[in-house]
C-alpha positions in Angstrom: 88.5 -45.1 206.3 91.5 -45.9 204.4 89.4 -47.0 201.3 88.0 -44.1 201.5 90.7 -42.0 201.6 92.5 -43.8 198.8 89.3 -43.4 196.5 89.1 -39.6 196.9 93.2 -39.3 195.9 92.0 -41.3 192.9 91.6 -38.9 190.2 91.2 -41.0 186.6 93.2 -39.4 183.6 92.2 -40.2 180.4 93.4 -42.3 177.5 92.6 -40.4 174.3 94.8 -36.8 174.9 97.8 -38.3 176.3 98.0 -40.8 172.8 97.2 -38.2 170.7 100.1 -36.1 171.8 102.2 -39.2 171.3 101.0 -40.6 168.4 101.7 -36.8 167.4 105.3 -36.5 168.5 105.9 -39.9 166.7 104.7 -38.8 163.9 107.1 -35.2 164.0 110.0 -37.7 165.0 109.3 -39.5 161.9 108.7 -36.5 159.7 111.7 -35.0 160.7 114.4 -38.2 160.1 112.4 -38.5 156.5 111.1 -41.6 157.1 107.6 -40.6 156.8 107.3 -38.3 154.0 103.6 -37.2 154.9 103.0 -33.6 156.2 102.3 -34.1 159.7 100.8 -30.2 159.5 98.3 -31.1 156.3 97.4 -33.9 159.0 96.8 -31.8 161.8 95.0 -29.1 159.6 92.6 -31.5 158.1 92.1 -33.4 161.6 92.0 -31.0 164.0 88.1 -31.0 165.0 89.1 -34.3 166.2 91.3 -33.2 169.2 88.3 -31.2 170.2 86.2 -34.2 169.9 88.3 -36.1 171.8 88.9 -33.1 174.6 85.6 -33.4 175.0 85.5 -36.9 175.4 88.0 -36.9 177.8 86.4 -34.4 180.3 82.4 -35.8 179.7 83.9 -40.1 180.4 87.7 -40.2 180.4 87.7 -38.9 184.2 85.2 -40.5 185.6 86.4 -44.3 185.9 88.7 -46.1 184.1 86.1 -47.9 181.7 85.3 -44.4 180.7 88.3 -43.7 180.0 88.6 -46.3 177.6 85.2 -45.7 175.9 86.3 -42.3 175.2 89.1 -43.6 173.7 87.2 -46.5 171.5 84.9 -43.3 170.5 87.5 -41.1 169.7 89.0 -43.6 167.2 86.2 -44.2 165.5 85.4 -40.7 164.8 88.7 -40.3 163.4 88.4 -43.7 161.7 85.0 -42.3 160.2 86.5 -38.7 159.0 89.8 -40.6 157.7 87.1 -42.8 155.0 85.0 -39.7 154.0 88.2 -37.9 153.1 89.3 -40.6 150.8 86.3 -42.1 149.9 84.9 -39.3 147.6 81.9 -38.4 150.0 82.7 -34.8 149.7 80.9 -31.8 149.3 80.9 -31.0 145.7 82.9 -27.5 145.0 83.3 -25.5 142.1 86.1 -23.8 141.5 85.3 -19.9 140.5 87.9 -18.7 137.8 88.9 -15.3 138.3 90.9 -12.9 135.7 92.1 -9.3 136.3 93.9 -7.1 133.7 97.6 -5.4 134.0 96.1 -2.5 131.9 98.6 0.6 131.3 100.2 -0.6 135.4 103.9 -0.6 135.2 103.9 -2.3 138.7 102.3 -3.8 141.2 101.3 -4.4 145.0 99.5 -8.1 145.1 98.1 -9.5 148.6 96.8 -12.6 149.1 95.0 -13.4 151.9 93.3 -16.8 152.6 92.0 -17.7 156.1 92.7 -20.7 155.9 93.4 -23.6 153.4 95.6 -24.7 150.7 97.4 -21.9 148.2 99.2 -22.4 145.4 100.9 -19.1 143.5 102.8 -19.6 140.4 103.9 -17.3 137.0 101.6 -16.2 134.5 102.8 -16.9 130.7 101.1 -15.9 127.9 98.3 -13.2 129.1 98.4 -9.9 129.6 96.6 -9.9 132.9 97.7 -9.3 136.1 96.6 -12.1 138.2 95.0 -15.0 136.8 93.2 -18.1 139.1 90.6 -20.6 140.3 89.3 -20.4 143.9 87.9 -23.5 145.2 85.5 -23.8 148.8 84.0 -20.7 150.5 84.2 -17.0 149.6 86.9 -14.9 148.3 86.6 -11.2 147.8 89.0 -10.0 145.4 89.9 -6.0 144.7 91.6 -4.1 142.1 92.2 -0.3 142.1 95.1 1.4 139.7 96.6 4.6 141.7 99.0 6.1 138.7 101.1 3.3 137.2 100.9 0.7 140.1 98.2 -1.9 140.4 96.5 -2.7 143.7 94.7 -6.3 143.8 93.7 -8.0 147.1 92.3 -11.2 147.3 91.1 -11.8 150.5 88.9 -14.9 152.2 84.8 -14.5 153.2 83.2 -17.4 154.2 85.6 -20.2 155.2 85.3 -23.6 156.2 87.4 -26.3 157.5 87.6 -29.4 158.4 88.4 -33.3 157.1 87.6 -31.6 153.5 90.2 -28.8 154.2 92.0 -30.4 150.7 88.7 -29.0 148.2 89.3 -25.6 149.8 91.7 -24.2 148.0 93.6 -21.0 145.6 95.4 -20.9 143.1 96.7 -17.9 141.6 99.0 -16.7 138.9 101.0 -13.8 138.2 102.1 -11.5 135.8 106.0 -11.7 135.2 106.0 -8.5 133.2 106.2 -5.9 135.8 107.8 -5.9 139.4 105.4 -7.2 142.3 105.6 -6.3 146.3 104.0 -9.8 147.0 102.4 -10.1 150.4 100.8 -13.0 151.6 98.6 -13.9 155.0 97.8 -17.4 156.0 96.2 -18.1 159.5 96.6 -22.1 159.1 97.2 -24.2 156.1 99.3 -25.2 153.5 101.1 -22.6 151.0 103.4 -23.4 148.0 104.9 -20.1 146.4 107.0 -20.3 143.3 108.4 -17.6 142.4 110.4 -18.2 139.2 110.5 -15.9 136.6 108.5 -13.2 138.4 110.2 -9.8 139.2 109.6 -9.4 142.6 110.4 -5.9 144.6 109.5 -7.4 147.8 108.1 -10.7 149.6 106.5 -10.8 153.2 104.7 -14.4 153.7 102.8 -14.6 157.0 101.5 -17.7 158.5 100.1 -18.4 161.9 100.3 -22.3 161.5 100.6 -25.0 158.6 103.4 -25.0 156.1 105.1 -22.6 153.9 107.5 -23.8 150.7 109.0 -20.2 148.8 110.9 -20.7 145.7 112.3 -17.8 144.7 113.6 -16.4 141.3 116.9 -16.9 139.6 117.2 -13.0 139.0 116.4 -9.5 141.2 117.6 -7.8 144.3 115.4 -7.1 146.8 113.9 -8.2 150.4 112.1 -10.9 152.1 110.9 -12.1 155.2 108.8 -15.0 155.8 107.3 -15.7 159.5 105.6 -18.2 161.4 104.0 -19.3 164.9 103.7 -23.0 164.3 105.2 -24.9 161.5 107.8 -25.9 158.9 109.2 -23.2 156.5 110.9 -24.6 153.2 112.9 -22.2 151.0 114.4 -23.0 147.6 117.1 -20.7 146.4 117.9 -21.7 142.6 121.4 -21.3 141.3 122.2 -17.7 140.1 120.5 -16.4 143.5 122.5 -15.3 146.0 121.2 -14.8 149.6 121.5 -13.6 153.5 119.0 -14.9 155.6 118.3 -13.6 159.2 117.2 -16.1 161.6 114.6 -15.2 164.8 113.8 -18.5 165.5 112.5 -19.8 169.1 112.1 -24.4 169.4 113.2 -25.1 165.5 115.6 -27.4 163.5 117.3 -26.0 161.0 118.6 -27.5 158.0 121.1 -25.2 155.8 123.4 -26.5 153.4 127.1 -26.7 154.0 128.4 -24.5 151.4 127.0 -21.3 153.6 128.5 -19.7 156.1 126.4 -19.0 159.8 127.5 -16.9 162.2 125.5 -15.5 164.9 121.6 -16.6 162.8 122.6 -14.6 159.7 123.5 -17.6 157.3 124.9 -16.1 153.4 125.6 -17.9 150.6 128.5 -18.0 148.8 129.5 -14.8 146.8 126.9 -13.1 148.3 128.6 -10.2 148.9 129.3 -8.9 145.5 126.2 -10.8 143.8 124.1 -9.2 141.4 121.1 -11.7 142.2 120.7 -11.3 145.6 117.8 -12.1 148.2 118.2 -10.7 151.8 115.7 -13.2 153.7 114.6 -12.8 157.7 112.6 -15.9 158.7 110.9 -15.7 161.7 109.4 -19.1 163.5 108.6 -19.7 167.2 108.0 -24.2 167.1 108.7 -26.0 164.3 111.3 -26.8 161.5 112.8 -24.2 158.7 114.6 -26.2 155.6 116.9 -24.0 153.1 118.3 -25.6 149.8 
């Protein structure tokens, strides 16, 4: 009777979740104190199938005794140990990247939004073209729009067909922009990877949205206007060059911050030096619930 008893309280947990979450929080902790300079989010954006896989695993073996437990934790290894050689091995899909190339015409400015599902995105300046936006999208659909209401350009680029995975690298944008007129920039990214540089553009406004991944903003030496970049999940990097003065607003929820010394914080609203009277000036709100936010 007691053996029977002590059997039915037996509930087996499994192997593979539990070490993934700290194998995961290892990895953060070593992220964070820069000894590992790997993006622990390009990880977990390329991966993730894998903590289905291994979900999966856990409920169909890991609960039923504790030698399935441990074959569901041999087989989730070696599906990740099989999706970590294709990835570096070359056995990819082959992709070609679709160049794309829309005119400035007679616009004097411009509202630009980018859009990508998911993925890697690179934005930089445009020198020497007269064009408005200028780029190569690489891996599943994009569906890009341009309308000219008066003297302000519209163009939308916005994800189709998407697909992610271990090969989330080939799938990728990148997109250049006119410096000559002034841009309201808007940017959406449900999970990835997005590195914006600004420099030299004239921007009138920034919003960058991103559900989770990581965002890196560098913005221009020169202009006055308003930013806010938000996040669920993730790390936030922005660069502020010399010359650029700013105030950023923080609504953050479980984040580390890392601001340099020379500004002064007071109740989340962290300026710059000079900001006050500055002719270059970004005012900056960055939103994040979980995750880290780096300003230098």
């Amino acid at each position: 009777m007691a053996e029977n008893e002590r059997r039915r309280r037996y509930r087996p947990v499994g192997l593979g979740g539990p070490l993934i979450l700290i194998g995961l929080g290892v990895a953060f902790l070593l992220n964070n104190l820069g000894v590992w300079e790997i993006s622990v989010w390009e990880l977990i954006f390329r991966f993730w199938p894998i903590l289905l896989i291994a979900a999966g695993l856990d409920i169909f073996l890991g609960r039923r005794s504790r030698w399935g437990s441990l074959a569901a934790l041999i087989l989730t290894l070696a599906v990740l140990a099989g999706a970590v050689w294709l990835s570096i091995s070359g056995i990819r899909p082959e992709l070609a990247g679709e160049k794309i190339g829309y005119p400035l015409n007679e616009a004097t400015q411009a509202k630009v939004v980018i859009a990508p599902a998911v993925g890697d995105l690179r934005v930089e300046p445009l020198s020497d073209s007269k064009n408005l936006a200028e780029g190569t999208i690489s891996g599943g659909r994009a569906k890009p729009e341009l309308s000219v209401a008066g003297k302000t350009a519209n163009f939308t680029l916005e994800s189709g067909e998407t697909t992610i995975g271990p090969f989330a690298d080939d799938w990728a944008w990148e997109l250049r922009l006119t410096p000559n007129v002034p841009i309201e920039l808007d940017v959406d990214l449900a999970m990835g990877q997005a590195d914006i540089d600004l420099t030299g553009l004239d921007i009138s406004s920034l919003n960058v949205d991103m559900a989770m991944g990581r965002i890196e903003v560098i913005f221009p030496d020169r202009g006055d206007f308003d930013a806010e970049v938000e996040g669920a999940i993730g790390e936030i990097v922005v660069v502020i060059p010399e010359g650029m003065a700013a105030r950023i607003s923080f609504d953050t929820g479980l984040v580390a911050r890392q601001i340099p010394d020379s500004y002064g914080c007071d109740e989340g609203v962290c300026t710059s030096p000079g900001y006050a009277g500055a002719d270059n000036k970004v005012d900056l709100t960055v939103n994040l619930a979980i995750g880290s936010v780096v300003v230098r």
